[in-house]
N, C-alpha and C positions, 0 to 999 in steps of 0.2 A: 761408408763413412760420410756422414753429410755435417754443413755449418748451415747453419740457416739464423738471418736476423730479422727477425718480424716488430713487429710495432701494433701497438694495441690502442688505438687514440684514447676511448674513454678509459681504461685502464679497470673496466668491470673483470678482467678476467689473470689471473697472474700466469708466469712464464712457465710452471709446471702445468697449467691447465691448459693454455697454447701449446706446450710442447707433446702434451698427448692426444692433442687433436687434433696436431697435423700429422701424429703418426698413426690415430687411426686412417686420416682421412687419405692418407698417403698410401698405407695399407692395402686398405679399399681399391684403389684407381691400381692399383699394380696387379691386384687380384684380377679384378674384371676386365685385364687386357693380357691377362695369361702371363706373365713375366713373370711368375713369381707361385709356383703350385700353394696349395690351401693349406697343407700344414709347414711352412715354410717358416720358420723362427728368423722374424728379421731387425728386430733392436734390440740392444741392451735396455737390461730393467729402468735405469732411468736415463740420464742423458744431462749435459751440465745446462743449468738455467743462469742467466746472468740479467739483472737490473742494468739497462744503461738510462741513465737520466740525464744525459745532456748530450748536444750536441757531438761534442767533441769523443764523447764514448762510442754513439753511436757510427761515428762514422771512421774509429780506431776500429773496432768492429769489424764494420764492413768491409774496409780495406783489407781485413785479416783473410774475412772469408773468399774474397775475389781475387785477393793478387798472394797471400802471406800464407798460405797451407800449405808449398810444397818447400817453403825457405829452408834448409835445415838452419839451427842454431846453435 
């Protein structure tokens, strides 16, 4: 299970396009360090995309993903 908050300055690319290319690229690096055999099924079909536009989102966010993932609720 990962969270990841990335940031795109020019904003040429949207969060569905970022989010499949860090799972190729993530993929890739796990493969070629043997952690993970070649027919290994390792994401769900898509994965949630979220727009933060400002400050304040982005760094409700971020706090989520560093400190707020094991909080239960």
């Amino acid at each position: 299970h990962v969270h990841v908050v990335l940031g795109a300055g020019d904003w040429t690319h949207s969060p569905e396009i970022m989010l499949s290319q860090l799972k190729s690229r993530a993929t890739r690096r796990l493969r070629e360090e043997f952690l993970v055999s070649e027919d290994a099924s390792l994401w769900v079909r898509h994965g949630s995309t979220r727009y933060l536009w400002n400050t304040k989102s982005v760094l409700a966010a971020s706090q989520y993903v560093m400190e707020g993932q094991d909080v239960q609720r």
